[in-house]
Every structure is written in C-alpha cells, then in structure tokens.
N, C-alpha and C positions, 0 to 999 in steps of 0.2 A: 387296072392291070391289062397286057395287053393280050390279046389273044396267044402269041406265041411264048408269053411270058406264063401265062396260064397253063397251055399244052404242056410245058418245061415244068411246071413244077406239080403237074398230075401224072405226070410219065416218072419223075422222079418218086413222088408216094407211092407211084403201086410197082417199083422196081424193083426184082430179086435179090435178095442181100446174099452178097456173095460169100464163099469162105474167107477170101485174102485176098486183098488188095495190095497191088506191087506198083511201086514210082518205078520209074527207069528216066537214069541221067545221063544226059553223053559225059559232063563232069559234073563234080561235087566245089570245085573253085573257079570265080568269075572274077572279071574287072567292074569297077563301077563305069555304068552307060552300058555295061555289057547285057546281050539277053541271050538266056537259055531254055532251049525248048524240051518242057517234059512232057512224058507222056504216062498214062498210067493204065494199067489192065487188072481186070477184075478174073480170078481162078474160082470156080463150083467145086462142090464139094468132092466129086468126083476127080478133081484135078485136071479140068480142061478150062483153057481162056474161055470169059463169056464175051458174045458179040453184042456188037448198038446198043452200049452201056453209057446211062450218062452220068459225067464225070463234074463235081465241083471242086473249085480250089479256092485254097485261102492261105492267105499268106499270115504268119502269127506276127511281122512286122513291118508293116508296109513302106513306111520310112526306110528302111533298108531295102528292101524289095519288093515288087508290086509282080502281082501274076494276073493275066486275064484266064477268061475260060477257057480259053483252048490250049493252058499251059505252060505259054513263055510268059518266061519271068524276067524281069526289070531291073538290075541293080542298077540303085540310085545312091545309097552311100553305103561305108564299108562296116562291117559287123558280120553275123551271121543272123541269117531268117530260116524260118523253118515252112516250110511248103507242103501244105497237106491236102491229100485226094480225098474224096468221099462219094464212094459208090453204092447205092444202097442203101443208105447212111451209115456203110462199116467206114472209119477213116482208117488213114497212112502215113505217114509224113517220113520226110525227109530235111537233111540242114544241105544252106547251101553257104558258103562264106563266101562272100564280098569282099574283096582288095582293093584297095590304094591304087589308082590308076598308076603302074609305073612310070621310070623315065623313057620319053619316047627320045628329046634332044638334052645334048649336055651344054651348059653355055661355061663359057673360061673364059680369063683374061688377067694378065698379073696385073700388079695392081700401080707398077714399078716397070717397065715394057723394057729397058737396058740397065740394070741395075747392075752395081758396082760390087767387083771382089770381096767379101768380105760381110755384103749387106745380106739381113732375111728383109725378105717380102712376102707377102701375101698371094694366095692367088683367091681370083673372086668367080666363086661358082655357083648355079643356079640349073636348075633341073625344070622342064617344062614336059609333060605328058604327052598323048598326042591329041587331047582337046587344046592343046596350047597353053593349058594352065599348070603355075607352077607348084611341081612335087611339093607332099608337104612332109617335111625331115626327113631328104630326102641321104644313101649313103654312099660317100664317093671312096674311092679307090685312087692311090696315084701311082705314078714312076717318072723315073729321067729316062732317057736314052744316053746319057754320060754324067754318071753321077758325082763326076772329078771337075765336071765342068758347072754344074748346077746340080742340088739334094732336092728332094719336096719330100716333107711327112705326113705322115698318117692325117695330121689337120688342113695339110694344102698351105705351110709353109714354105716357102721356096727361100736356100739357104744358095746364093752365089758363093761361088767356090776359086773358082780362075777361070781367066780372059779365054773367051772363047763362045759357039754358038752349040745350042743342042736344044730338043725337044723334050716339051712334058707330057704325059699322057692323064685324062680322067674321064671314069667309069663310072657310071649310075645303073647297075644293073643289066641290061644289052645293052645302052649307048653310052656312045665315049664321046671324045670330042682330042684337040691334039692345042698345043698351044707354044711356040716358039721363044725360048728364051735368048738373050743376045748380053753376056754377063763383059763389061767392061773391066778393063785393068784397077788396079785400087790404086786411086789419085793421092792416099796418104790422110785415111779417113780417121779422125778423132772424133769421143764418144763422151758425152756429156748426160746427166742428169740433175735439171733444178724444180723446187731446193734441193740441198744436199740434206739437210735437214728442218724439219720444223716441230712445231708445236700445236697442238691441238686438242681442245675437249671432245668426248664423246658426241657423235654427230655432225660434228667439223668437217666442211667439207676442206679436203686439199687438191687443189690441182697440181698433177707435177707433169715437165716438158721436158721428152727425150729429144736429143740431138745430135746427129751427125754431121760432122763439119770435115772439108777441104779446105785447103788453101786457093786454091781456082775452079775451087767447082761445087755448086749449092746442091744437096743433096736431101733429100726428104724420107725421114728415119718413119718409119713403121713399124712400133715396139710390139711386143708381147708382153703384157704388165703380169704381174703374180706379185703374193706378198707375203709375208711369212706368218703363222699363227693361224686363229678361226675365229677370234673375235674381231676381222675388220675382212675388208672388202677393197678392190680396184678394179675398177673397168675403164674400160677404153672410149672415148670419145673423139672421135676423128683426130686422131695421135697421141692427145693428151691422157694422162692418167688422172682417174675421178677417186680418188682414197675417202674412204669416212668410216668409224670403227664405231661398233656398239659396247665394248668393253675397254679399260684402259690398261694400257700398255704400254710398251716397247715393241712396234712394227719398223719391218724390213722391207722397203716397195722396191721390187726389182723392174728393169723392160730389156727385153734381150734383144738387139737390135741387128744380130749379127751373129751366126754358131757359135763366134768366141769370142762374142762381143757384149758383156752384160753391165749395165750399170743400174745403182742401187741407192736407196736414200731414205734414213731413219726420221721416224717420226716416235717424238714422244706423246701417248695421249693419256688424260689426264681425264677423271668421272665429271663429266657436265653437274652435278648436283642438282637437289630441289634449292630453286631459287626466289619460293616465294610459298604465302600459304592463304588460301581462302578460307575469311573468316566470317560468320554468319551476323549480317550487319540489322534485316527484319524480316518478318514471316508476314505475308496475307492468307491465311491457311481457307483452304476450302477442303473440306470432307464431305460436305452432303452430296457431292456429286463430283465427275472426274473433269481434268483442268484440259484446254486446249492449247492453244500458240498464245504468245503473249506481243504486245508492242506495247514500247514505251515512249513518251513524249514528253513535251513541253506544250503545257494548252495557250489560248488566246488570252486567259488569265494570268501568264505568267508561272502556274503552278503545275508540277509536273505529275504524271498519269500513268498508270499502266493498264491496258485494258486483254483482260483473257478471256478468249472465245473456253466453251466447254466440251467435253468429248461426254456425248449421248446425249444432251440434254439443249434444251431452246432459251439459253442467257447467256448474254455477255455480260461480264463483271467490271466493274470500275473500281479503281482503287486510286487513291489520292496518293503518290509516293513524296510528294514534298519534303517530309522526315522522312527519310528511307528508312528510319527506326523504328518508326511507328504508323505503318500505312493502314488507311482507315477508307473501309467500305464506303462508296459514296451512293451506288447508284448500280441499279442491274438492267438488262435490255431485253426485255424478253420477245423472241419472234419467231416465227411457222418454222423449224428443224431440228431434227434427231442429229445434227454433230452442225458446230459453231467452229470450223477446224481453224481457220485462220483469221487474222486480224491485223488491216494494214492503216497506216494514219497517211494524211497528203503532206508532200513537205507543209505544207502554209497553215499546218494543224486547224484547220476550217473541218475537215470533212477526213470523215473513217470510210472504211472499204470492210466489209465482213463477210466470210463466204459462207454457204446455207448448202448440206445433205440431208436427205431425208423431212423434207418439208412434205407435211400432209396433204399439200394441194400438187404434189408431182409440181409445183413451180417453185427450182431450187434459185441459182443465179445468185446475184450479190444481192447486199442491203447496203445502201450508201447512209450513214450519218452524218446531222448536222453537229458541230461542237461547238457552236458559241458558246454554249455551257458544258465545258468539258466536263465536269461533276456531273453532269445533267442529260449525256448526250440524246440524243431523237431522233429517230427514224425519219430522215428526211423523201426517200424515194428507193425502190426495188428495181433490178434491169432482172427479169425471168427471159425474156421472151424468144433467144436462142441458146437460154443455159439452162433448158429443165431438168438435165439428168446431171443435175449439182456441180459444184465447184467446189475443190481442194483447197486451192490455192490461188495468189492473186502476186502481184507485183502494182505498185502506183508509179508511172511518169509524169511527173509534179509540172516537168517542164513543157510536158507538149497536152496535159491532161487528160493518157490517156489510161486506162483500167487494162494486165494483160492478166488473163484470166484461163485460167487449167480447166476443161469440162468434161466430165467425164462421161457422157453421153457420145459428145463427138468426136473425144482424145486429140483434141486440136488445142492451139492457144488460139482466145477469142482477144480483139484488140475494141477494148469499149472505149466510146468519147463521153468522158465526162465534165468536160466544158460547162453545160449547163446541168448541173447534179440532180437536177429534179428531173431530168428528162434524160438520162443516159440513153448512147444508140449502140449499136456493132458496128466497126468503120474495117474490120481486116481481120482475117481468120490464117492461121496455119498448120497445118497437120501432114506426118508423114505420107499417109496415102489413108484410104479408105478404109484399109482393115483392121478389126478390132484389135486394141492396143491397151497400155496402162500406159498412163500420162500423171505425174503425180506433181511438179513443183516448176516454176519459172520464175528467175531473177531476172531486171535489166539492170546492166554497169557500162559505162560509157558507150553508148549504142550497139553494144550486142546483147540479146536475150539468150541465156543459158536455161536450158527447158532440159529434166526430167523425164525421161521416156520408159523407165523398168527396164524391162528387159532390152529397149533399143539403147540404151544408155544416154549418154548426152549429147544435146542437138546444142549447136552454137547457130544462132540466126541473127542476121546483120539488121539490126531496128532503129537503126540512122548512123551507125558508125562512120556509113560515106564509103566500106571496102567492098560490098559486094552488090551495091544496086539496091541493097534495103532502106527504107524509110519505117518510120514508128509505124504508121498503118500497113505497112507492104512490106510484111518480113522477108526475107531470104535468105535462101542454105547459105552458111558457111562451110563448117565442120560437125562431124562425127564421132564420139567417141563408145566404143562398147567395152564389156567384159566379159567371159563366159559365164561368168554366176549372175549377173543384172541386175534388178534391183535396184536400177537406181535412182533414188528416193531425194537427193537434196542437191544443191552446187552451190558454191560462192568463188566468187573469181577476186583475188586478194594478188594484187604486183602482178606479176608473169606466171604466178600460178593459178589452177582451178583446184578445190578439193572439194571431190565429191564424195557421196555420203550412199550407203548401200541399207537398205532398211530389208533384214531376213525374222519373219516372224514363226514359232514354231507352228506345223499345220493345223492344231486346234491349239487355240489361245481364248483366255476368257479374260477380259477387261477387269474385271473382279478381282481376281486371281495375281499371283506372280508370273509375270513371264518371260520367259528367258529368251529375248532378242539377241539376234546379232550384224554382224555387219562393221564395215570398217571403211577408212577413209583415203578414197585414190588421192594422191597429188600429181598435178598435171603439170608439164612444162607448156606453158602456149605461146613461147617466143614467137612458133609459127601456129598461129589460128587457126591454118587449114589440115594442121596436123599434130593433133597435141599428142601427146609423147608421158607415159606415169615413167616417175624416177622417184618416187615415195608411195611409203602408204604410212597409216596409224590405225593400229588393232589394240584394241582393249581385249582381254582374255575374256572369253565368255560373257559377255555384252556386245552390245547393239547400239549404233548410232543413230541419232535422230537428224536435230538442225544443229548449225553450226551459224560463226557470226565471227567474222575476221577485223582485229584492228589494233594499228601497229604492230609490233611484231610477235602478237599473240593470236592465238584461236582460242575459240574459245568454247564446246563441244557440248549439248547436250547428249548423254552417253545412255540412255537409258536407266535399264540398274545398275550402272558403275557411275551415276549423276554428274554433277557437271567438272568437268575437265578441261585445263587450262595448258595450252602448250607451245611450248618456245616455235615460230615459225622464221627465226632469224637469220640471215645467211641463205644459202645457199641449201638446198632440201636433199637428200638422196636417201635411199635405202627404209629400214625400219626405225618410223621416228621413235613407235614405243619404246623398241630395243634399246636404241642411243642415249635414250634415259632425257628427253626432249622435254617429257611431260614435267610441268614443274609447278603443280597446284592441283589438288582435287577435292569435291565434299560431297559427298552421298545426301541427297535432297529425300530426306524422308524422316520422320520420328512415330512413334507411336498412334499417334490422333489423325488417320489416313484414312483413305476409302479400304488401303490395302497398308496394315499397319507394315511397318519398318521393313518396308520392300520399296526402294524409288525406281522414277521412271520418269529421270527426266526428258523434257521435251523442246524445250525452245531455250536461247540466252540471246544475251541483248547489252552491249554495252552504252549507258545514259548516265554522264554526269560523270564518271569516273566507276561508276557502280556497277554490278553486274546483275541483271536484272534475268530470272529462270524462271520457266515455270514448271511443274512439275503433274503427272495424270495424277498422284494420286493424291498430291499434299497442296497443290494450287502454288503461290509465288511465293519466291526466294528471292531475297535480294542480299549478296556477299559482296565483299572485297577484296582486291587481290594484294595482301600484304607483302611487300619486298624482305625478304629476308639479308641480314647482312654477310658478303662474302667474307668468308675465315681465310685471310692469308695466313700460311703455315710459314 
C-alpha cells in the first residue's frame, strides 16, 4: 500500500460521520460516451456544510456507468446506474439514466430515384449518431412537400402519384435529411403476380414474383407482401415473396405494388404429416455408469463397431454391432480421466482419436488407438504436451492426417500431425484472441472448420478450402456468427445450410438427477460464407439439444429428454420447422434399468449402414430405424 493510499484510508477511519449526505447533479439524464460531474457535501448536525471531507464513490453498475474519485461519471451503455457518495461511511445515492446515443445524421435515398405514376417505392433510411455509429431502432418521421405529386407513409413508403417533381422530408429526432423525388408519366404499367396459385404442405417453401411491366419501358416492382390468416408467414427477399405456413389452410399472398395497385395469389396448404416412425432395432444398455459420444464404424475385420466414451468415468466401451439386434460387449479401454467426452475413428479405421478431462496427472490431451483389433483396441500413444487443460472434442482429417482438437486450457483449436501415431506433434493453433473464452466443438467439411465458441458463436475458418488463404495447418478467419443467448455448443454444415446447436443447462444440475436442458437449433443460409444469414430454427418445447448428424434429407438430433429426433430437412428451410410439423419421427431413449430411471438424455446419433446408431447419458446405446410410413392418398 502506498503511502498516499494509506494517509486516504486513516483520514477516512477517523472522519466525522456526518448527519446527511447530499449528491448534487447538473442532470439526472446523459448520452452514452457522455460524462457527468457530481459532486457531493456532507451537512452536521447542526445544519451547516462540513469542509475537507473525503468523499468515495461507487457506481452499483459499472457496465453502464463507471465514476472515478473525483465524481464524473462515464456512461458507457444505456440502462440506469445508481451512483453513490460515502462520507464518513454514512452513504447517498443517486440514479442516473443512460440513453441511446441519438441521431446526429439522417441518411435517405429512394430506392427507385424517377419512379413512375402509379408505382410505390421505398425509401432507404439509416440513422448514424454522432460517433458515426449507426442508431439502433432508430424512429423516423416523414412528409412530401406536394403530396399530389408524391405520398410517403408513416413506414417510408413513397406512393408516385403524377408527373412531376417535389421533395421528401426525414426526421430522426433533431436531424433530418431532404430527399428529391422526380415521379415520371405512367408509361401504361400492368401488374402481375406468379403463381397465381399453388400447392403446398406445411413448411413448403413458395416463392412468388411480383411484376410490373410496360410496353417500352422495364420497370422494377418493389412489393409490400402480406397475407391473410396467422398460421403462415411472407417476407420479402430482394423482391420476391418467401410464403411457408405452420398450419394448413387456405392463404391469400397479397404485394401491393402501387396505392391502387395490389395483386394476390392463393395457396392451398395441406398438414405435412408424420412420415415415418422409429422403431427400437437393439439396446447396448450401460447403467453402471453414465454414457458419452458414440462413433460407429466398419473395422479392419470387416465387422462393424461402436465405440462410447463415458461421462465421469475412465472407459471406453466396445461394442460389436454386426447384428445390430444383438450387440455384444466386446472389450473396455480404460485410461487416466474423469470424462471420455468424445470419440473419433480415422477414415482408414486403423486408429481412434479419444479425448481425456480430468486426468489425475493434469496431463489431459488425446489418446490415439491402435484397431487392428477392433474387438481389441490398444492404446497405441498419448499427445499431452500442449493440451493439459483437456479436450472436449476432436475432428480427424483422414486426408492430410491431421487431429483438430478443442482445449480448454487454451480455448484455441490445436491442429496435431498424426502422420506417425506413435509420435503425434502440434503443426497450427487457432484462437480468437487471448482472453478467456468457452470453446466447446469443431467439425472440418470441405476445407472449412466450423468451431463452437459459446457465447462467441460460430467461427468459420478456411482449413484448405483455397477462399481465404487458409491451409489444414494454417487456419484463417472466414466468418462469424453470434446470437444474444450463446451457447453455442454443436454445428454441422449439411448443402448450403449450417445448423447449429445451443446447449442451455439449468444453474445447478446433477448428473444423477433429471435435468431439464434446453436450447434449440439455428439454421444458417451460407450461400455467402462470409455472411451467414438464420432463416430457421427448430425448438423442441422444454428440451434441450445436444449433437446432431445430417444425411440426405434428414437430421437427425440428439434432444436430450425429448431423445432422438428425426426431421424432414427437404427443400428449401424457412421459418419454425417444429411449427411446420417437419419433425417426422421420434423415440425417447430411456426405460427403467438407467443410471436415471425413465428420464432420457440423449446425446449423440450417427447414421451406419442404414441404422441409426444414439447413445444415450443415462441408458448407453440405442440403435433404431427409421420406418417409412405409407402416404394415405384421400
């Protein structure tokens, strides 16, 4: 402590405790970046100010607002903090609320710069503060200057009315901005909408294309879609209409292209149905202890395998699926860790990949297995020696040999060469930045790695794709994806979609126990890689997802306690698939004879051979199939 920090806080102990302590604010409301200087005075008992009193302050939320000692305060983002004096050690406090940086500039621009008689257009507005960053929900105000010549509405629809020129005006609070319209004669505009009608099951996407047509003059329709009812949906994709309905009906898609210009177009939809059913084909049941990630294979013998790491416990289990009727214990692995979390096989089924937490020697890292004797496998070599603080998860590159491995020590992906298996090295490391993080899963698909970040959400990194400079050893940034809740726990990249996976558990959960996870599954557009875009999700009601495992036009979802789930991914994706009625197979992976009787939780799925291979924490492997049910034409 320093001398002066000392003097401060023995002048402080033996200081008069006043009667009342008073703040005093020039305001009670600021901008964020803004600072406010308080000051505050101690009154005796007598009711006179005391002098050369010192004064501490503390802010109750420093995120919102930060105060140093001498009073001014910080807003850094918007809420309300509460700012308190202590003189004497009697306190005071006072709120100060924090705002939204307002609009400093308005930006405009139609969207359509001479639009024709008769057309609506858009106008495109954006609001920027005066850090130059822009407003967020920000609220605009419009007008015409001749509203016979052009209309704008309350939304910053601009309705051309007749030939002629006049101005718009928009307001964001004190700044506006002005924006010139120049409304053309109407060339003799006709108004289309296709289809006129179609057909479609629940979750069907339809496109439909509004159109404006001249005889000598191309013209570019910018609808406003609506549709009639509450069980379906339309939004707008750069013109086109995106229709898809969770109930079936009789829908009306309207785009109004024009004040007096609307055209419309019926869609009959029709219940998607359950279209197939999972039926329980054989059990590996484990109760003495709880089950981890499963992978399944085809060994060097020809006969195929499924092998589950375990949650708490130092075995890996072997099971012989050959009969997938009758799968039969072959062999267990036991090695230095309290959780066996994942379990990866090489394509060349030669060599396993197993990852290790909670190893007694703090040296967590992989364990690489030999399978010449799939039935048999062996510990062929360990890589500790920059993954002590465990690994989750793993990914194998069969093609370049290399190990991409999650650490939770470093919250980076570690890139290992396991060329020679006996002697794995580190060849290439990746990680956001330095600071402590959760790092939880990483898949590679055609040279990009999709890595799991929690709360940073998903990292797309280029690991030989050839688009951004990356090579297997030498990943680099792509893209970024986040969400406000985080969490996110799993990814598989299936066609032009990603669906990622959100793992929410309650704040005290016991293994033992039931426990009610949740979490639900983003679907990603990644036409453009550097910007993926959600246009779905799937939410199980009160459950929680785990891993997931995409092939042909199914998913295929470990759900926790809603168990494994089976769902149509066909077409085109938009909106809530649960709603849409998508799901079209499910079985609860649990029975009586569990660690946690008739409570499942499942955890991993895996399509091999036609079969569908789970594993489950409480009841070990499941292996189902997925029965086609036959369509009832009425």
């Amino acid at each position: 402590m320093s001398s002066v920090l000392a003097s401060l806080t023995v002048a402080m102990a033996f200081q008069v405790a006043p009667a009342q302590v008073e703040i005093v604010a020039p305001r009670s409301e600021v901008e964020v970046q803004e600072s406010l200087l308080l000051t505050a005075r101690a009154i005796d008992g007598a009711g006179r100010v005391m002098d050369d009193v010192l004064v501490r302050w503390i802010s109750s939320t420093p995120e919102i607002a930060e105060v140093d000692q001498t009073g001014r305060v910080l807003a850094t983002n918007p809420g309300t903090a509460r700012i308190t004096a202590v003189i004497g050690g009697r306190p005071t406090s006072t709120l100060i609320v924090i705002r939204e940086l307002g609009a400093a500039t308005v930006v405009a621009e139609l969207a359509y710069a001479t639009p024709f008689a008769g057309q609506a257009v858009p106008l495109r507005v954006s609001a920027l503060n005066r850090l130059g960053e822009a407003v967020a929900n920000p609220v605009f105000t419009y007008q015409s200057d001749n509203d016979a010549i052009a209309h704008v509405d309350g939304a910053g629809l601009v309705f051309a009315r007749s030939q002629g020129t006049t101005r718009l005006s928009v307001r964001s609070g004190d700044a506006s901005t002005r924006v010139e319209v120049i409304v053309r004669a109407d060339p003799g505009l006709t108004y289309s909408l296709t289809p006129e009608q179609a057909q479609a099951r629940t979750g069907d996407v339809i496109r439909l294309h509004a159109a404006m047509r001249s005889p000598d003059v191309e013209v570019r329709a910018f609808p406003e879609w609506s549709v009639s009812g509450t069980g379906a949906q339309v939004e707008d994709d750069d013109g086109e209409g995106v229709f898809v309905a969770e109930r079936p009906g009789t829908y009306r898609v309207s785009a109004r292209l024009g004040e007096n210009a609307v055209v419309s177009a019926v869609i009959q939809v029709e219940a998607r149905g359950a279209e197939a059913e999972l039926i329980k084909v054989g059990r590996g049941p484990i109760s003495a202890h709880h089950s981890g990630d499963v992978w399944v294979f085809e060994g060097v013998d020809g006969r195929d395998y499924a092998y589950i790491g375990t949650f708490q416990y130092d075995w890996m289990k072997v099971w012989d699926v050959t009969d997938s009727s009758n799968p039969i214990l072959t062999d267990s692995v036991q090695m230095d860790a309290r959780r066996i979390n994942d379990v990866k096989i090489h394509p060349n089924a030669r060599l396993g990949v197993v990852t290790r937490e909670g190893a007694s020697s703090r040296r967590n890292g992989i364990v690489l297995l030999d399978l010449s004797s799939p039935a048999h496998p062996t510990i062929l070599s360990e890589y500790t020696e920059t993954l002590t603080g465990g690994v989750h998860n793993v990914w194998i590159d069969g093609e370049n040999e290399l190990v991409y491995a999650v650490h939770n020590g470093t919250r980076a992906v570690h890139v290992i060469d396991i060329s020679n298996p006996e002697s794995p090295s580190e060849v290439g490391r990746w990680a956001i930045d330095d600071a402590p993080r959760s790092l939880h899963d990483v898949i590679v698909q055609d040279g990009y790695a999709y890595v799991s970040y929690w709360d940073d959400g998903a990292i797309i990194l280029d690991v030989g794709a050839g688009t951004h400079g990356g090579t297997p050893r030498q990943p680099t940034f792509v893209s970024q994806f986040k969400y406000p809740i985080g969490n996110t726990h799993v990814a598989w990249r299936h066609g032009k979609y990603l669906f990622l996976g959100d793992e929410i558990f309650p704040p005290a959960w016991d293994v033992d126990g039931r426990i009610d996870a949740r979490g639900y599954l983003h679907v990603l557009d990644m036409s453009d890689i550097e910007n993926p875009v959600e246009v779905a999700r799937y939410e199980v009601p009160e459950a929680g997802v785990h891993n997931i495992w995409a092939e042909g036009d199914r998913l295929y979802v470990a759900y926790y306690q809603a168990g494994l789930r089976v769902l149509d991914i066909s077409g085109e994706l938009r909106g809530d698939l649960y709603r849409q009625g998508r799901e079209i197979a499910t079985i609860l992976t649990t029975d009586g004879d569990t660690t946690t009787p008739n409570w499942p939780m499942a955890w991993g799925a895996q399509i091999h051979k036609g079969k569908i291979y789970s594993s489950d924490i409480n009841s070990g492997l499941w292996i189902t199939e997925l029965k086609e049910r036959p369509r009832v034409i009425s």
